[in-house]
C-alpha positions in Angstrom: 74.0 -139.6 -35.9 71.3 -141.2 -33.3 69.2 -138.2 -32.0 69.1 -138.4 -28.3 65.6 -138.9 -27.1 65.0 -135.4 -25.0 65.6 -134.2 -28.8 63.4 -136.4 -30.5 60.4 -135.0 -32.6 56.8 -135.2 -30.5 54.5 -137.1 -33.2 52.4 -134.1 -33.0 54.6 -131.4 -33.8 54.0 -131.7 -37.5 52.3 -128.4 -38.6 52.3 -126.9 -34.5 52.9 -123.7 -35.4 49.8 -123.8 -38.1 47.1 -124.7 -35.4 44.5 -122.6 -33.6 46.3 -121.6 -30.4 43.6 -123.2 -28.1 44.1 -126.7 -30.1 48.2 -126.5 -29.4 47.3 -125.7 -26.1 45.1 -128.7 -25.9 48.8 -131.0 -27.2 50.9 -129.2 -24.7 48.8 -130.2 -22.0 48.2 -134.0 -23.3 52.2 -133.8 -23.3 52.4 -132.4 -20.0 50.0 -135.7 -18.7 52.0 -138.0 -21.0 55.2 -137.0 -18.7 53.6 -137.5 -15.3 52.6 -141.3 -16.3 56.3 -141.8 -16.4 56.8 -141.2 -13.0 54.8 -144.0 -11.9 57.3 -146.9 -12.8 59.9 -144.3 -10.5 57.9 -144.8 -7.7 60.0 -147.6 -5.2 62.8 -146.2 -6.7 62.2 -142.5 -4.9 61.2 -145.0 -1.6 64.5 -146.5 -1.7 66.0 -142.8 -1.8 63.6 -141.3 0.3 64.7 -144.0 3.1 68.6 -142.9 2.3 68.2 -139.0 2.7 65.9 -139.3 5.6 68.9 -141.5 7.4 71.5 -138.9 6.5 68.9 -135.9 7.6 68.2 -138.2 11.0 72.7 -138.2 11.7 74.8 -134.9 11.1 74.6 -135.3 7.4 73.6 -132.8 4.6 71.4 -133.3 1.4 72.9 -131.7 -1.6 70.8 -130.8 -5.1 72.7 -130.9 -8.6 71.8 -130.0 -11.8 72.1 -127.7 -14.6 69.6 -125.5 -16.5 65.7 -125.9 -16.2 66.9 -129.6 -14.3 69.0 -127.4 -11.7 66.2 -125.1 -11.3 63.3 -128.0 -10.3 66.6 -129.3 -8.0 67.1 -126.2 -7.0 63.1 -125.2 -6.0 62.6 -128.3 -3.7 65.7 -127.7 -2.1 64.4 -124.0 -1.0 61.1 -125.4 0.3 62.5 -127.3 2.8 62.6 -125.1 5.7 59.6 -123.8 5.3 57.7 -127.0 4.7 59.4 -129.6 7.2 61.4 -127.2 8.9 64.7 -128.5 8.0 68.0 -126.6 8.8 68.4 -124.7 5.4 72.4 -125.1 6.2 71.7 -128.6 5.6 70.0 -128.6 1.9 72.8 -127.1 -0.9 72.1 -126.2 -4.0 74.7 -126.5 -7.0 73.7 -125.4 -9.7 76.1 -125.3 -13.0 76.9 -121.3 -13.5 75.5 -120.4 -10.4 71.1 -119.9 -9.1 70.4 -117.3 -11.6 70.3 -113.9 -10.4 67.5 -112.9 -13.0 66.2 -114.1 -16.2 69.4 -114.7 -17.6 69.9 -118.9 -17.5 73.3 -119.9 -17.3 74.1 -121.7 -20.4 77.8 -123.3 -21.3 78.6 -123.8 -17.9 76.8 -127.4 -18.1 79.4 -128.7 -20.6 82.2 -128.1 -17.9 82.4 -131.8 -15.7 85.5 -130.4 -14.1 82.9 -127.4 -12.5 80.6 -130.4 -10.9 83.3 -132.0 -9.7 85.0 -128.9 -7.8 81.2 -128.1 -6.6 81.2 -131.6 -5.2 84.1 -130.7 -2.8 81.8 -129.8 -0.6 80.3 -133.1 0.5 80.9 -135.5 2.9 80.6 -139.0 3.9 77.3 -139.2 5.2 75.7 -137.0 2.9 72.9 -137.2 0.6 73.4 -136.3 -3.4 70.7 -135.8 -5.8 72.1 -134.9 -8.9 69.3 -134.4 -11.9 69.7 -134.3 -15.7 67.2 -134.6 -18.2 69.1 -136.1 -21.2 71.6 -137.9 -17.7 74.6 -137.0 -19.9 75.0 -133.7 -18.8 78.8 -133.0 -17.7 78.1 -130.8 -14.9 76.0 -133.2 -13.6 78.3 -136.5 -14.2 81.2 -134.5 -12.5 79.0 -133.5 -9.4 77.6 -137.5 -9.4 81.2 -139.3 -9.5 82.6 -136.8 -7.4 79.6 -136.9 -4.6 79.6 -140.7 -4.6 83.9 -140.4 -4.4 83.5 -139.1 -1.4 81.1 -141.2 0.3 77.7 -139.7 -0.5 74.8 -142.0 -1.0 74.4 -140.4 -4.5 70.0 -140.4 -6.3 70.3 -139.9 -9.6 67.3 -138.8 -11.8 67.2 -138.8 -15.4 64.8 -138.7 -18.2 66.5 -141.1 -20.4 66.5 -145.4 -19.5 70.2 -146.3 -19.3 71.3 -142.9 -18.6 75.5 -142.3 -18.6 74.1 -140.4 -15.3 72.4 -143.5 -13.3 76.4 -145.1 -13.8 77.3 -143.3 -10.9 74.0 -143.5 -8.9 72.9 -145.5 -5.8 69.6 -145.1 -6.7 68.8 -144.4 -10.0 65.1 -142.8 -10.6 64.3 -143.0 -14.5 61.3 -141.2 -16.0 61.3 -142.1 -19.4 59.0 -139.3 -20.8 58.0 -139.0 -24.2 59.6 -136.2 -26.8 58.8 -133.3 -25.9 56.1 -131.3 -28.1 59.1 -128.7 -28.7 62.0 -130.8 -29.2 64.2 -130.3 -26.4 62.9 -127.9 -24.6 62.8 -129.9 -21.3 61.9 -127.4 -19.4 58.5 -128.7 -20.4 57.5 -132.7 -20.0 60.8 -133.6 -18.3 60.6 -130.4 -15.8 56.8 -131.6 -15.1 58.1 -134.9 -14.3 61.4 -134.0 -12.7 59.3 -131.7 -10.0 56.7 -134.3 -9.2 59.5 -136.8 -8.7 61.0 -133.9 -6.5 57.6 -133.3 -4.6 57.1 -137.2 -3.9 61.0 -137.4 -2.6 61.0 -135.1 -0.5 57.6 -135.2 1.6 58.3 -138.8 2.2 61.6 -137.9 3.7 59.4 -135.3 5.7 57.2 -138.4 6.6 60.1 -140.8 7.3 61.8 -137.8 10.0 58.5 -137.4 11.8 57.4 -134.1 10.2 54.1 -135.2 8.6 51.0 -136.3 10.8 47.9 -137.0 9.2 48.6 -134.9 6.1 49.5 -132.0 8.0 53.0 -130.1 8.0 53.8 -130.2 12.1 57.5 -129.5 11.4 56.8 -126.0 10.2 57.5 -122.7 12.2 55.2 -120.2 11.9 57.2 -117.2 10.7 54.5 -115.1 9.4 50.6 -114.5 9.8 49.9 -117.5 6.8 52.0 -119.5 8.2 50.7 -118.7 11.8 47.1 -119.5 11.1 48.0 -122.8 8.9 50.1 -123.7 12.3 47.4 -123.0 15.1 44.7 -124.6 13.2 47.2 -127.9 12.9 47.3 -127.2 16.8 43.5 -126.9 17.0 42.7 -129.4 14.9 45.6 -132.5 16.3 44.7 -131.9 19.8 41.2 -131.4 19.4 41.0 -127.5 21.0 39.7 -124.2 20.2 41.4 -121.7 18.0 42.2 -119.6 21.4 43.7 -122.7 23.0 46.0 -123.2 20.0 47.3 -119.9 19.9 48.4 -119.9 23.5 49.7 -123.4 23.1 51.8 -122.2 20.2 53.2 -118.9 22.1 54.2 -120.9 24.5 56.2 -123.4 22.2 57.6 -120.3 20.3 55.5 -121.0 17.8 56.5 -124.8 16.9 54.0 -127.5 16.3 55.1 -130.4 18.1 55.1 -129.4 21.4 52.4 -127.1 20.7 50.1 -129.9 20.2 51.3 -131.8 23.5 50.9 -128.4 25.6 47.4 -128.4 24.2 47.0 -131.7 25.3 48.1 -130.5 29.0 51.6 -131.5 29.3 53.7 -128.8 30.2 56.9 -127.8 27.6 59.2 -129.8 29.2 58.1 -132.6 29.4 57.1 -132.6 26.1 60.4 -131.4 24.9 61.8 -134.5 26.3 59.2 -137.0 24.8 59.7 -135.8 21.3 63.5 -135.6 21.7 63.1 -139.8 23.1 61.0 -140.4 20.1 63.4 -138.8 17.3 60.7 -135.8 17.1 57.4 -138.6 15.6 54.8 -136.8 16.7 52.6 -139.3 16.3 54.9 -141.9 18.7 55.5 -138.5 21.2 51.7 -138.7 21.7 51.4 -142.8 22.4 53.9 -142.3 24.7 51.9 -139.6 26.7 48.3 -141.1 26.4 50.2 -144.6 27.4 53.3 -144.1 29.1 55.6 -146.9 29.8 
């Protein structure tokens, strides 16, 4: 029988268990750097898909995450951070997971083998929406159902794998590969494939935040500042956009109920209207908002 390659032995497992902790620890990490080269040959492919959710986030449509195990878990963690980091509707990012988000450190196990589960999970998207489905090995049947079912129904459908030629990337309208090597414990790809699935995940989704407007110069201005951190991080984005004190930015931020965009144009000295009404013209770009006030038309 051909051993699938997310089972494959790493060639420096021979005598692992036998070496001086701090010299495995020295392997796990070279395997750890080993799996983020891979993502590097993914790179257009998450553009293409980036471009896709961005245009179903920019309509009425809904991004949903799929996976099972430690690959519904990475799906699972970007999907959470949305809000908070481009303040995106979190009734518009859904999270499937096979078994269920566990509820504590018990990992839902048998509930990948069951395709029929990803499909019924799937009923729940529509034309318009986004999918991205993720699988290690890309043969899981959890994830396969969810995939075939999503793209059914009208979903532009990312699939991301570990394995080239993936069952998974059959049913994909972008397929993102990261071939990563075996992992230094055979199978567990919790490790090099969970490294490489959540910097695949990380890349996706802030150029999605960059393609909807929420990025401006490196700086989160889609956030809403929900608690002192968050606060701070936003008033100094305030400060340091329209050029101002940190007094000026905190006023400027009160009066936008603490959101950034308009924040930044009150600081400038347009009053919240009319700033409300330039972002909303320029599909909430911060960056066009402010050419159109500094050169109005």
């Amino acid at each position: 029988m051909q051993i699938r390659r997310t089972e494959a032995m790493h060639d420096a497992a021979a005598g692992l268990d036998a070496r001086p902790p701090a010299e495995i620890a020295a392997i796990l990490l070279d395997g750890q750097m080993a799996a983020l080269d891979a993502v590097r040959g993914a790179l257009p492919a998450l553009a293409e898909a980036s471009g896709r959710i961005a245009r179903c986030l920019s309509g009425a449509g809904r991004v949903h995450y799929a996976g099972a195990g430690s690959s519904g878990l990475m799906a699972g963690a970007d999907a959470m951070e949305l809000a908070g980091t481009f303040g995106i509707d979190p009734a518009r990012a859904l999270i499937h997971m096979a078994g269920g988000l566990p509820q504590d450190a018990t990992m839902p196990g048998g509930t990948e083998d069951d395709a029929g589960a990803g499909a019924s999970a799937a009923g729940a998207v529509s034309a318009g929406d986004a999918a991205i489905v993720v699988a290690a090995s890309g043969s899981t049947p959890y994830a396969l159902g969810f995939a075939e079912a999503a793209r059914a129904r009208g979903a532009a459908t990312i699939c991301i794998a570990n394995v080239p030629g993936a069952p998974l990337f059959a049913h994909a309208d972008v397929a993102v590969c990261l071939p990563t090597p075996p992992e230094v414990l055979a199978g567990s790809t919790r490790m090099g494939a969970g490294t490489a699935q959540k910097a695949a995940l990380n890349i996706l989704s802030t150029l999605v935040g960059v393609a909807l407007g929420h990025v401006h110069d490196g700086m989160m201005v889609n956030l809403r500042a929900d608690n002192a951190k968050l606060r701070a991080r936003a008033a100094g984005i305030v400060a340091r956009i329209a050029g101002v004190g940190p007094e000026a930015a905190a006023s400027a931020l009160d009066e936008a109920g603490g959101e950034v965009k308009p924040a930044v144009m009150i600081a400038l000295g347009v009053e919240l209207p009319a700033a409300l009404r330039v972002l909303e013209q320029t599909g909430g770009n911060l960056r066009a908002a402010l050419g159109r006030v500094k050169s109005p038309a």
